[in-house]
CHARMM-style PDB file with segment names, atoms N, HN, CA, C and O in Angstrom:
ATOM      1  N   UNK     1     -21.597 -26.310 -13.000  1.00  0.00      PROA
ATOM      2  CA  UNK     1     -20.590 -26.339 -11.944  1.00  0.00      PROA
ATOM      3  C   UNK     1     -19.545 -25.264 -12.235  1.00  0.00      PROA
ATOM      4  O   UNK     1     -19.023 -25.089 -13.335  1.00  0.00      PROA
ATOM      5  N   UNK     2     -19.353 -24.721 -11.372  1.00  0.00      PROA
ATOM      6  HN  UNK     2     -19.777 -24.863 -10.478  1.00  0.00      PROA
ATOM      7  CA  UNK     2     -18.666 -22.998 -11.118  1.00  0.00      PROA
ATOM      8  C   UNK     2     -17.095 -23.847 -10.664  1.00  0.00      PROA
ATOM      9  O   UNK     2     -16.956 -24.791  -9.885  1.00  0.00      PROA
ATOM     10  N   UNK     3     -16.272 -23.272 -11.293  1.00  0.00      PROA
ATOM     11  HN  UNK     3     -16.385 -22.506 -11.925  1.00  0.00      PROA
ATOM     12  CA  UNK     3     -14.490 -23.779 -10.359  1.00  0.00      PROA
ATOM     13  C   UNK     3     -14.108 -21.368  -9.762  1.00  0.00      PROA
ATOM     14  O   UNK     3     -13.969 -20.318 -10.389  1.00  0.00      PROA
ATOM     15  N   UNK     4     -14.123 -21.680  -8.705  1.00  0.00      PROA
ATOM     16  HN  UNK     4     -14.237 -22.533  -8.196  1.00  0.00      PROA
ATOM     17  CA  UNK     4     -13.397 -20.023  -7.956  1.00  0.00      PROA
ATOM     18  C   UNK     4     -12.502 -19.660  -8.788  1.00  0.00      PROA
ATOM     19  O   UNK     4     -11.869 -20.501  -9.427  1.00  0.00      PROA
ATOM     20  N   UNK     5     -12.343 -18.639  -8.893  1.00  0.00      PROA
ATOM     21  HN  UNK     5     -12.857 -17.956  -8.375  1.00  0.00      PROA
ATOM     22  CA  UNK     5     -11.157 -18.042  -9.887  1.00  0.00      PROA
ATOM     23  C   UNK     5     -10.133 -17.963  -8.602  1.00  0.00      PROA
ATOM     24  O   UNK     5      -9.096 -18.610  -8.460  1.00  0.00      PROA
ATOM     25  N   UNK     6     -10.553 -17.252  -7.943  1.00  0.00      PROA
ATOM     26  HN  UNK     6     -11.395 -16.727  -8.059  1.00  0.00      PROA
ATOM     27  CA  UNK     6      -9.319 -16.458  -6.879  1.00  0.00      PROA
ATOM     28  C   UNK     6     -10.203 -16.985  -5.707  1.00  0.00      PROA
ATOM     29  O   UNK     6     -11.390 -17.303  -5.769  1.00  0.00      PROA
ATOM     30  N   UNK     7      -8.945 -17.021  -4.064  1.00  0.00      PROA
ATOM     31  HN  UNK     7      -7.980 -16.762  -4.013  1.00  0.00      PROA
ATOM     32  CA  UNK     7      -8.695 -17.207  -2.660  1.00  0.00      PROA
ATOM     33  C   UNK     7      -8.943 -16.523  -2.015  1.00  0.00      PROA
ATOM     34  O   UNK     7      -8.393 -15.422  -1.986  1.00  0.00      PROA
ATOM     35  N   UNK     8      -9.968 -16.915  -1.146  1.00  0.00      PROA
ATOM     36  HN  UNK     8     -10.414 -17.809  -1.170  1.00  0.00      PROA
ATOM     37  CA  UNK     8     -10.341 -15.805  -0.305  1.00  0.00      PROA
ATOM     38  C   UNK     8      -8.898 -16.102   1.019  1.00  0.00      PROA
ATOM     39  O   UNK     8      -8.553 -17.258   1.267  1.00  0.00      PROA
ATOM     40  N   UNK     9      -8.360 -15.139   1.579  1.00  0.00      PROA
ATOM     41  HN  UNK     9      -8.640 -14.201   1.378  1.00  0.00      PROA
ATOM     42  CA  UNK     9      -7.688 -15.311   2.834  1.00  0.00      PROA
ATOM     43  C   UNK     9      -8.365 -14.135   3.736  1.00  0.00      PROA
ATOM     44  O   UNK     9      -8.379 -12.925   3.512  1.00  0.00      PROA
ATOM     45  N   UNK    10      -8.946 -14.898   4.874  1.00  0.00      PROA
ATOM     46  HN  UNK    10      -8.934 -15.881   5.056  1.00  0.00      PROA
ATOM     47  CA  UNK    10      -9.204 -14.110   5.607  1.00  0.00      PROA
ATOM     48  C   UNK    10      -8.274 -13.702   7.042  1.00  0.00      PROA
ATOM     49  O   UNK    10      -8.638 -13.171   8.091  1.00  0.00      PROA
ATOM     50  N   UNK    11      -6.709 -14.276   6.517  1.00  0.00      PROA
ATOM     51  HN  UNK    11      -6.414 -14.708   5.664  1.00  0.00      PROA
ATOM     52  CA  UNK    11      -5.928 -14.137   7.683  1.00  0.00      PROA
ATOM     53  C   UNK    11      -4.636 -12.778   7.082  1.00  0.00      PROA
ATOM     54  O   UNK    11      -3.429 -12.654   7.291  1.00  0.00      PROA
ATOM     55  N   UNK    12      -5.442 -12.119   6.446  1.00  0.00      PROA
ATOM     56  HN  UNK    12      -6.423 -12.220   6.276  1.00  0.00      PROA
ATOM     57  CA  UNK    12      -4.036 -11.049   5.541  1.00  0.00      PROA
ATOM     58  C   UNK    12      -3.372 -10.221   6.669  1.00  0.00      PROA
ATOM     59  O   UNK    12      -3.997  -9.426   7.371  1.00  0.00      PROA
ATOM     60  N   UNK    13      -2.146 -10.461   6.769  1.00  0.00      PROA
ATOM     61  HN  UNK    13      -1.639 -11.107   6.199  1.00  0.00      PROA
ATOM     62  CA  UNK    13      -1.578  -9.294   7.707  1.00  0.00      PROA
ATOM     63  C   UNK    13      -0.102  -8.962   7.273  1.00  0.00      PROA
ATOM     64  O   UNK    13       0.657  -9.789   6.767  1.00  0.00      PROA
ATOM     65  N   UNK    14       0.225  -7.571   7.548  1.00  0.00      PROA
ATOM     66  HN  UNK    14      -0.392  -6.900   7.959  1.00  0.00      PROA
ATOM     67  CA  UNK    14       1.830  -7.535   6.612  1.00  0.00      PROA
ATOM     68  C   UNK    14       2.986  -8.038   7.552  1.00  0.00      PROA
ATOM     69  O   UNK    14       2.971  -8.071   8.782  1.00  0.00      PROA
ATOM     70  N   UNK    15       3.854  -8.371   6.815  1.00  0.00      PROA
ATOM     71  HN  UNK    15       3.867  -8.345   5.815  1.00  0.00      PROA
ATOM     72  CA  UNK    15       5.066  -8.889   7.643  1.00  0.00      PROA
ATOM     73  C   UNK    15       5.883  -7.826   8.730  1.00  0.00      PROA
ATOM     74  O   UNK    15       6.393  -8.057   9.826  1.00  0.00      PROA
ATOM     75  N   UNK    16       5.752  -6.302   7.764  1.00  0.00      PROA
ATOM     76  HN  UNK    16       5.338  -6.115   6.873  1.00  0.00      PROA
ATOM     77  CA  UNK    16       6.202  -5.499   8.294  1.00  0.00      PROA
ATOM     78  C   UNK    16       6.163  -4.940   9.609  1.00  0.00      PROA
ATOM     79  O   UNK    16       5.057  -5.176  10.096  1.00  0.00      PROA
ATOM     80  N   UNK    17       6.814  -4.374  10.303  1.00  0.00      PROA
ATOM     81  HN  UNK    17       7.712  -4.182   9.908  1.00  0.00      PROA
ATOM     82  CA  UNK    17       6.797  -4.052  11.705  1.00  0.00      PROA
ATOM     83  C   UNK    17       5.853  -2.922  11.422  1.00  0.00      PROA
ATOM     84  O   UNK    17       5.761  -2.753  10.206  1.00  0.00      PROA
ATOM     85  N   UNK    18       5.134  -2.106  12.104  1.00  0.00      PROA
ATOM     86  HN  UNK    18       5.208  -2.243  13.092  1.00  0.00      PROA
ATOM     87  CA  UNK    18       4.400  -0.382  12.270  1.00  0.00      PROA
ATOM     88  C   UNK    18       5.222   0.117  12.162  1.00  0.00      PROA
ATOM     89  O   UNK    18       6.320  -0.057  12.689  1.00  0.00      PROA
ATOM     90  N   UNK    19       4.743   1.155  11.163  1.00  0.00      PROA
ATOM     91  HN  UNK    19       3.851   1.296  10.735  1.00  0.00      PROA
ATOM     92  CA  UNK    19       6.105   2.231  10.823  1.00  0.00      PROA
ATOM     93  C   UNK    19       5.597   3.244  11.961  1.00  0.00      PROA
ATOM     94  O   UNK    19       6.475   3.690  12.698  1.00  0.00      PROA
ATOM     95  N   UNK    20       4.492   3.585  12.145  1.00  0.00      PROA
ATOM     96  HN  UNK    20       3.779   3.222  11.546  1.00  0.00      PROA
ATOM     97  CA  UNK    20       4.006   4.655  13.412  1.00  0.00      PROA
ATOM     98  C   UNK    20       4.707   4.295  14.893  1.00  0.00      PROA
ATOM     99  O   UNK    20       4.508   5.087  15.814  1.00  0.00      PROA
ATOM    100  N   UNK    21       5.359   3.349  15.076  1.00  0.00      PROA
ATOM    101  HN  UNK    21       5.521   2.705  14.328  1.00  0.00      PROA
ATOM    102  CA  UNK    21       6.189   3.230  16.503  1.00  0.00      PROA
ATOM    103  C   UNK    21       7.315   3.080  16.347  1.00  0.00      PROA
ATOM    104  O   UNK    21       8.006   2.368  17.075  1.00  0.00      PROA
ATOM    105  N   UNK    22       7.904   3.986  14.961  1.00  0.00      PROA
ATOM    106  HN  UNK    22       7.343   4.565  14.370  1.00  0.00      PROA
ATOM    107  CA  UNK    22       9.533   4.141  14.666  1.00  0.00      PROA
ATOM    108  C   UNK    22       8.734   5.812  15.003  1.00  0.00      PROA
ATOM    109  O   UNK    22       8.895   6.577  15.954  1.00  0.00      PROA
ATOM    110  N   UNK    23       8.072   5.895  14.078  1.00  0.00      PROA
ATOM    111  HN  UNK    23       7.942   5.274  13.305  1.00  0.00      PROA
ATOM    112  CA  UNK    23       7.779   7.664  13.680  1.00  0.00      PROA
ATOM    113  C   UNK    23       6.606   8.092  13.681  1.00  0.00      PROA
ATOM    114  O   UNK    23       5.855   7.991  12.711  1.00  0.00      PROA
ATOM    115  N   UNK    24       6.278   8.669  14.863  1.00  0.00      PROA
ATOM    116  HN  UNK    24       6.887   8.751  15.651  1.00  0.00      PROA
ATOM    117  CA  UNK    24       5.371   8.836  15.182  1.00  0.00      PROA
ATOM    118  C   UNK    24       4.823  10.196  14.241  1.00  0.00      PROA
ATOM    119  O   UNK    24       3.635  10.443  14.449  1.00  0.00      PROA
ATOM    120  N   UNK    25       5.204  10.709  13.682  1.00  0.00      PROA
ATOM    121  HN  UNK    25       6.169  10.509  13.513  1.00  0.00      PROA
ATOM    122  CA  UNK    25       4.363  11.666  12.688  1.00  0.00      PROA
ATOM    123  C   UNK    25       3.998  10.801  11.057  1.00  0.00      PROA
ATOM    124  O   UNK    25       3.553  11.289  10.018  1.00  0.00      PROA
ATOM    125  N   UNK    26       4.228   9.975  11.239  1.00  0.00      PROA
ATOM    126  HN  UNK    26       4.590   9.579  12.083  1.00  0.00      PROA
ATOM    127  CA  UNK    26       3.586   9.093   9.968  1.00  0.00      PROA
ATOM    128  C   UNK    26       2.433   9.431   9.691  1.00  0.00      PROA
ATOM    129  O   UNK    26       2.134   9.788   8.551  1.00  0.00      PROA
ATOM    130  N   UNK    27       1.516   9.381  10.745  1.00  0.00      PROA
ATOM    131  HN  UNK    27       1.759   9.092  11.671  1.00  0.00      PROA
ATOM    132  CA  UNK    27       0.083   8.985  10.030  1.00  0.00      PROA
ATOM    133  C   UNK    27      -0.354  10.436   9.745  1.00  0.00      PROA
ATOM    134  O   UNK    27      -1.534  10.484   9.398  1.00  0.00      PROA
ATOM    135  N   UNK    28       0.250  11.602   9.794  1.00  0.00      PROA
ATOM    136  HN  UNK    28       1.208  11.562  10.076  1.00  0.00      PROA
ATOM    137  CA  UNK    28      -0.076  13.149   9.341  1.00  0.00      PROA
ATOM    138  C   UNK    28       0.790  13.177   8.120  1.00  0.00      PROA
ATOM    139  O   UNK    28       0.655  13.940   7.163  1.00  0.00      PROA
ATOM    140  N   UNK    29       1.755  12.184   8.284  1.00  0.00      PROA
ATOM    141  HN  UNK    29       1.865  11.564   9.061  1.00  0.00      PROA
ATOM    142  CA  UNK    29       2.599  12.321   6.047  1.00  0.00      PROA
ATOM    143  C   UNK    29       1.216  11.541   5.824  1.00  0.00      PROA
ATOM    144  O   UNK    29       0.474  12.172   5.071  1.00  0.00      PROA
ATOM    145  N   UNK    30       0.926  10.889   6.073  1.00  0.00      PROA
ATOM    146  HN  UNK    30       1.528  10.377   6.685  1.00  0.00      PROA
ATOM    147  CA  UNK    30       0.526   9.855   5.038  1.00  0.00      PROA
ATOM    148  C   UNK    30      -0.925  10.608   5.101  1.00  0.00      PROA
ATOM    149  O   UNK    30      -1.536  10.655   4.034  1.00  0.00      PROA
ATOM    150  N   UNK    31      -1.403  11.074   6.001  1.00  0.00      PROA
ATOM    151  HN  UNK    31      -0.907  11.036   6.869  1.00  0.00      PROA
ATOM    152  CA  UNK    31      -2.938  11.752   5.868  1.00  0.00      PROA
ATOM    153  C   UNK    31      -2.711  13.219   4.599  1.00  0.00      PROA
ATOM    154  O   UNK    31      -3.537  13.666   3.803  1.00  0.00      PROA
ATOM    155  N   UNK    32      -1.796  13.493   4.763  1.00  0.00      PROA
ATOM    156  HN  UNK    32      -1.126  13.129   5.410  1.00  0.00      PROA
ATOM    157  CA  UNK    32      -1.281  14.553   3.853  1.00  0.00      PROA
ATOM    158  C   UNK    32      -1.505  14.836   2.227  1.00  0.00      PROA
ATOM    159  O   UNK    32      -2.015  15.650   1.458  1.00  0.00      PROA
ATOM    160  N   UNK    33      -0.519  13.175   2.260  1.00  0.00      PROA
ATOM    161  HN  UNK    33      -0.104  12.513   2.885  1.00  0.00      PROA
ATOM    162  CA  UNK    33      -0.226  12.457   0.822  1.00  0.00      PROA
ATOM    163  C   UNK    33      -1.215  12.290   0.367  1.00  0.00      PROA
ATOM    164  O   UNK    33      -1.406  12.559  -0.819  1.00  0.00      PROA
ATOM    165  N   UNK    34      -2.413  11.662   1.357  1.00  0.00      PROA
ATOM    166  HN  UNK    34      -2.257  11.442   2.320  1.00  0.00      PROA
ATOM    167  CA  UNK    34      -3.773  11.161   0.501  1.00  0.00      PROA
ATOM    168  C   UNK    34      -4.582  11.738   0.292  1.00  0.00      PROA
ATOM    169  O   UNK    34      -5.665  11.270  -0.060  1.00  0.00      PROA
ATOM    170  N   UNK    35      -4.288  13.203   0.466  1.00  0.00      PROA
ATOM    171  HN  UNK    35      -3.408  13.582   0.751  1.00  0.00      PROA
ATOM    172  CA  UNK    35      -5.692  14.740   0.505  1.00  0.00      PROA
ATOM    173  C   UNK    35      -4.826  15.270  -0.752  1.00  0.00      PROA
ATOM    174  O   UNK    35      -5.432  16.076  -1.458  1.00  0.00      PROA
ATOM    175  N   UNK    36      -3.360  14.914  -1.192  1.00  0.00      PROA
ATOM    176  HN  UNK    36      -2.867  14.259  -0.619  1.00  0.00      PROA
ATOM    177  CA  UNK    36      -2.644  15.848  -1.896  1.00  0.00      PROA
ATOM    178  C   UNK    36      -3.062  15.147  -3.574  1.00  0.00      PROA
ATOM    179  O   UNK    36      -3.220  15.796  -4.608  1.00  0.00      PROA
ATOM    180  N   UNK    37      -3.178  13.381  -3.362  1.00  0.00      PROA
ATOM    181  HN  UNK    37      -3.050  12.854  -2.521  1.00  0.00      PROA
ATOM    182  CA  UNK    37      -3.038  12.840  -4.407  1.00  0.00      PROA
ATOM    183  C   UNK    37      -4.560  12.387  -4.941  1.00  0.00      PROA
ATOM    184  O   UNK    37      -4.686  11.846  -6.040  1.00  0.00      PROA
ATOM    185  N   UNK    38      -5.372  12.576  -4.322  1.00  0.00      PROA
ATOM    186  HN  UNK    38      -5.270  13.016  -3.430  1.00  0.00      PROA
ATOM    187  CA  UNK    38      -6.791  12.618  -4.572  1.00  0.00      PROA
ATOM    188  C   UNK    38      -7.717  13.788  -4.778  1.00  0.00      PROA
ATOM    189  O   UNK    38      -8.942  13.671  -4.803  1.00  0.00      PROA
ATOM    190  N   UNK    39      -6.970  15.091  -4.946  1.00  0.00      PROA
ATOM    191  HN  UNK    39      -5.975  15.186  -4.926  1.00  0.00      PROA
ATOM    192  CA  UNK    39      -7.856  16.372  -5.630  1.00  0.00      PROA
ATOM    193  C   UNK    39      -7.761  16.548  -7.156  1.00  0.00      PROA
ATOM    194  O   UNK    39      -8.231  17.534  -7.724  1.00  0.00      PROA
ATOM    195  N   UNK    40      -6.967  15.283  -7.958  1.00  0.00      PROA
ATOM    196  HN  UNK    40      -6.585  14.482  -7.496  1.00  0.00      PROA
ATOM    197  CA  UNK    40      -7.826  15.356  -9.068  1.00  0.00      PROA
ATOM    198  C   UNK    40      -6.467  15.463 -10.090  1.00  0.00      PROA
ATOM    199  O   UNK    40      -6.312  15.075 -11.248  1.00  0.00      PROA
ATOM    200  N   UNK    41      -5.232  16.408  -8.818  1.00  0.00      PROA
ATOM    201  HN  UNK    41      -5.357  16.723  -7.877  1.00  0.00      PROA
ATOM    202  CA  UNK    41      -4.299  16.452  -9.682  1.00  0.00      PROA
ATOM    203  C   UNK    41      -3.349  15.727 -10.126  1.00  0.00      PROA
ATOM    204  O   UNK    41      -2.470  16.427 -10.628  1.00  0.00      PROA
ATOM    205  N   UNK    42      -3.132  14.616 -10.166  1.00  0.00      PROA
ATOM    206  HN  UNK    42      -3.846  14.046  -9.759  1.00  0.00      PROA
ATOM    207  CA  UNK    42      -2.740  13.051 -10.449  1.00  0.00      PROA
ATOM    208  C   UNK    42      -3.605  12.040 -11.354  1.00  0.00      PROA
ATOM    209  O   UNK    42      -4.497  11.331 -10.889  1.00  0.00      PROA
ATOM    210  N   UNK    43      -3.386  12.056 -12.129  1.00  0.00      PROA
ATOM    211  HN  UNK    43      -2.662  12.633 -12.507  1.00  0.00      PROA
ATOM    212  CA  UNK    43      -4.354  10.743 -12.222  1.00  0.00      PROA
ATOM    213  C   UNK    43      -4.186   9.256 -11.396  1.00  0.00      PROA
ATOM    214  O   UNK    43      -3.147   8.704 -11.032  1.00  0.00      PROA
ATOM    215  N   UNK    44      -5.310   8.910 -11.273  1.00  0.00      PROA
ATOM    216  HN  UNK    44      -6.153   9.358 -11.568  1.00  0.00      PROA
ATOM    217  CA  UNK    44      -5.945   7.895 -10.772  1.00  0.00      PROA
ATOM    218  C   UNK    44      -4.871   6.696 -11.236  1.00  0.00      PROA
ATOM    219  O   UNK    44      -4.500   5.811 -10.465  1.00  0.00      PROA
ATOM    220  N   UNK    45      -4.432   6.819 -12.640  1.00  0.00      PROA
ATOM    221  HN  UNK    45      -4.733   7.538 -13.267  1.00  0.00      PROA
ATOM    222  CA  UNK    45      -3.808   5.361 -13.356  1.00  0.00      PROA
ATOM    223  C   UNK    45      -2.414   5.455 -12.573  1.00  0.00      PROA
ATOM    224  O   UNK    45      -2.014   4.462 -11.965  1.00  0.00      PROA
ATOM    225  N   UNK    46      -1.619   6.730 -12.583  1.00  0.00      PROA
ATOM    226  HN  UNK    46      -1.945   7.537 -13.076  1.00  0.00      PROA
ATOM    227  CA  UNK    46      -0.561   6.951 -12.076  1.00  0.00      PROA
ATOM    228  C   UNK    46      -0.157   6.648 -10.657  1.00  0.00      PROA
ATOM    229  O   UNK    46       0.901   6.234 -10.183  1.00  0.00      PROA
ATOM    230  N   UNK    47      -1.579   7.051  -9.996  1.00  0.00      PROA
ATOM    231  HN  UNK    47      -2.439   7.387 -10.381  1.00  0.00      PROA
ATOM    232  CA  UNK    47      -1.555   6.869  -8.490  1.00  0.00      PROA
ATOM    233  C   UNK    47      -1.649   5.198  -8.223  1.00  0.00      PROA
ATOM    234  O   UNK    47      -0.975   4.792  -7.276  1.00  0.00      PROA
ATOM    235  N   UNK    48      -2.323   4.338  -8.877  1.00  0.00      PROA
ATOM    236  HN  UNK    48      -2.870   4.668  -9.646  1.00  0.00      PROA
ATOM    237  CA  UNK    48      -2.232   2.639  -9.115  1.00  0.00      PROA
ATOM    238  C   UNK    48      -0.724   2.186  -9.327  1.00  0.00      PROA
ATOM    239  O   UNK    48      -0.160   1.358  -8.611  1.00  0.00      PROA
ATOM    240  N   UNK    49      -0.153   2.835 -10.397  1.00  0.00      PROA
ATOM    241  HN  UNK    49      -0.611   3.508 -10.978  1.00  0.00      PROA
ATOM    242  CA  UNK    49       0.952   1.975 -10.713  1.00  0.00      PROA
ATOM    243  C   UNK    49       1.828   2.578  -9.784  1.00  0.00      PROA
ATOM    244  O   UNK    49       2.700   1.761  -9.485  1.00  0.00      PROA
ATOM    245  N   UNK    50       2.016   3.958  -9.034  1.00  0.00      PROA
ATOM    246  HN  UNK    50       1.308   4.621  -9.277  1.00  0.00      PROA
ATOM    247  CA  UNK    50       3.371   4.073  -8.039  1.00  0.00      PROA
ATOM    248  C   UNK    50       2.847   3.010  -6.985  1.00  0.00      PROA
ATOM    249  O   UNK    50       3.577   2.033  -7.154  1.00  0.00      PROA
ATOM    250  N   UNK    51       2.209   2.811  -6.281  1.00  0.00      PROA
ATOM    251  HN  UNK    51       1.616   3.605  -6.144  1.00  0.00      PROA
ATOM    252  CA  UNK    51       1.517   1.372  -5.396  1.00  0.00      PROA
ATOM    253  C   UNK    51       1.815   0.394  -5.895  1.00  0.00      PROA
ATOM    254  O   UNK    51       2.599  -0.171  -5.132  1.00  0.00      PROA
ATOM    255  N   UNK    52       1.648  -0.193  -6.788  1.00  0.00      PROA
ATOM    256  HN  UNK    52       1.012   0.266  -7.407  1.00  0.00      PROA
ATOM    257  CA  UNK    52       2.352  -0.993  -7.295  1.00  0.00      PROA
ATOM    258  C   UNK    52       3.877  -1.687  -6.961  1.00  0.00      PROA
ATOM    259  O   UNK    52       4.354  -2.642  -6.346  1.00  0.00      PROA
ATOM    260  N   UNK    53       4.487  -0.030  -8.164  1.00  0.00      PROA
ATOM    261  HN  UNK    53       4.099   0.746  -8.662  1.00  0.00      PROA
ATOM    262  CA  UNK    53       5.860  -0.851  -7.708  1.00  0.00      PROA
ATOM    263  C   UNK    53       6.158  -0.353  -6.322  1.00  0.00      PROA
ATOM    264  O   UNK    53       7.226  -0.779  -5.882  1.00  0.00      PROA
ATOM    265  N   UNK    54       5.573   0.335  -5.631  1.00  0.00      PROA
ATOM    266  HN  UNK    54       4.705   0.681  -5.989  1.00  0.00      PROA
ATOM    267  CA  UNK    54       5.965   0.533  -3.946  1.00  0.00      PROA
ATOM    268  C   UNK    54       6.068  -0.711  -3.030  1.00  0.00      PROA
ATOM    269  O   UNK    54       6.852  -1.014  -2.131  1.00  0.00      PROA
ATOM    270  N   UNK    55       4.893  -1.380  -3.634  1.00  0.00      PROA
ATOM    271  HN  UNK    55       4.256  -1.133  -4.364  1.00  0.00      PROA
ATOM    272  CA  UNK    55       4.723  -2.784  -3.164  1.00  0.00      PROA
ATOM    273  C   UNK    55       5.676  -3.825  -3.567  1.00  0.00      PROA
ATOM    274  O   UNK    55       5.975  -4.724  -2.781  1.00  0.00      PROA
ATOM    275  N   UNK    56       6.161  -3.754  -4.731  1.00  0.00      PROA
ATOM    276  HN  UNK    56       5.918  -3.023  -5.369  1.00  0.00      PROA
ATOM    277  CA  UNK    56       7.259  -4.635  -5.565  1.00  0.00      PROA
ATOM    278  C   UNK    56       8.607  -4.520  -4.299  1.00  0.00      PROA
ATOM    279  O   UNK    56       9.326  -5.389  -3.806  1.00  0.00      PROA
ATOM    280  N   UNK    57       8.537  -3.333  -4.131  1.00  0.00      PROA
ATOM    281  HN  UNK    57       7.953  -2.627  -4.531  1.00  0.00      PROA
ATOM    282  CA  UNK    57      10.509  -2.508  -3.872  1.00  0.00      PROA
ATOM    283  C   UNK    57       9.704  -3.111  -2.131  1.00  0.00      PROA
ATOM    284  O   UNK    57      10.274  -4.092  -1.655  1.00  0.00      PROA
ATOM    285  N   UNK    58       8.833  -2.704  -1.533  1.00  0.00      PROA
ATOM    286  HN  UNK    58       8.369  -1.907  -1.919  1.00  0.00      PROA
ATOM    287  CA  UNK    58       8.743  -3.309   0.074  1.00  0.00      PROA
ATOM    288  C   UNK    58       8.851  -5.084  -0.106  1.00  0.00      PROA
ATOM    289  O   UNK    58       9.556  -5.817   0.587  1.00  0.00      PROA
ATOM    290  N   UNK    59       8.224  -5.378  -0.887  1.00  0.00      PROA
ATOM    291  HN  UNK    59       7.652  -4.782  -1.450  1.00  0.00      PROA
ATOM    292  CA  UNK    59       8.689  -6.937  -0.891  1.00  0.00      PROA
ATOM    293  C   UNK    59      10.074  -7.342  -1.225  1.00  0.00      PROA
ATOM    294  O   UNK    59      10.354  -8.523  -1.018  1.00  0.00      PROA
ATOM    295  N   UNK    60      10.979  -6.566  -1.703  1.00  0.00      PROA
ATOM    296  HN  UNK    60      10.751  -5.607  -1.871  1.00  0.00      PROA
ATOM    297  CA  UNK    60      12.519  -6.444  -2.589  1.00  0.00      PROA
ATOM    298  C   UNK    60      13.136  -6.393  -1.471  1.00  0.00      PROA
ATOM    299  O   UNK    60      14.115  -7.104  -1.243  1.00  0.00      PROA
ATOM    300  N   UNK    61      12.539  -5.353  -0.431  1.00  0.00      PROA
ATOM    301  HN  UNK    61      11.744  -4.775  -0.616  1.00  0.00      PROA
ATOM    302  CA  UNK    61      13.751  -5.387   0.989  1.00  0.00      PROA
ATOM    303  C   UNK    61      13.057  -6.041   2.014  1.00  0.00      PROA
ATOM    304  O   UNK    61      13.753  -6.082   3.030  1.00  0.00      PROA
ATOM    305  N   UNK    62      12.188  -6.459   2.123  1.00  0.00      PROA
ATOM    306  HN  UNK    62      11.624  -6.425   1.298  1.00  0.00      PROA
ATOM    307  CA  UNK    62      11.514  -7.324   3.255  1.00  0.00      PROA
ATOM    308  C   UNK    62      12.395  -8.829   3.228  1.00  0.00      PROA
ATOM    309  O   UNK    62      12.743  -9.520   4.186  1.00  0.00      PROA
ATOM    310  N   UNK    63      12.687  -9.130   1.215  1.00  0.00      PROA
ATOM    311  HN  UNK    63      12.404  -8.569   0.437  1.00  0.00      PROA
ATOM    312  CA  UNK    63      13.454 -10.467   1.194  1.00  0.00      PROA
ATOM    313  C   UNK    63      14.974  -9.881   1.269  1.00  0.00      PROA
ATOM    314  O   UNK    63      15.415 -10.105   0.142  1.00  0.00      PROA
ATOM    315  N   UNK    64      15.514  -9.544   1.671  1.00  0.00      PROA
ATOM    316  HN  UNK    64      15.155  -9.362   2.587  1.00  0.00      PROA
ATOM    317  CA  UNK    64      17.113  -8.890   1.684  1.00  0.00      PROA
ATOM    318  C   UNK    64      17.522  -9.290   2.891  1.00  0.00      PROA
ATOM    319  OT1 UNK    64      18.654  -9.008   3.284  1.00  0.00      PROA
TER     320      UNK     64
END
């Protein structure tokens, strides 16, 4: 007999409003960012942990 480690949720959605219908050139930063930080010159570990705490600091002002 198996006990699940982890929850599946199949209802995930962010609290946050769309940042693309404040600013509509978002999705060309962010297409930008992700051609700039995936040619190799970053590492991979570095690029994990700024996500990270990016995620920490959006949950920090989401509760404010």
């Amino acid at each position: 007999m198996s006990t699940p480690t982890t929850t599946q949720q199949d209802n995930l959605q962010s609290r946050l409003p769309d940042p693309s219908q404040f600013i509509p050139e978002i999705a060309e930063i962010a297409g930008a960012m992700f051609k700039a930080t995936q040619n190799g010159s970053i590492p991979q570990t570095t690029i994990s942990l700024v996500q990270i705490r990016s995620g920490q600091d959006v949950r920090l002002a989401a509760a404010l």
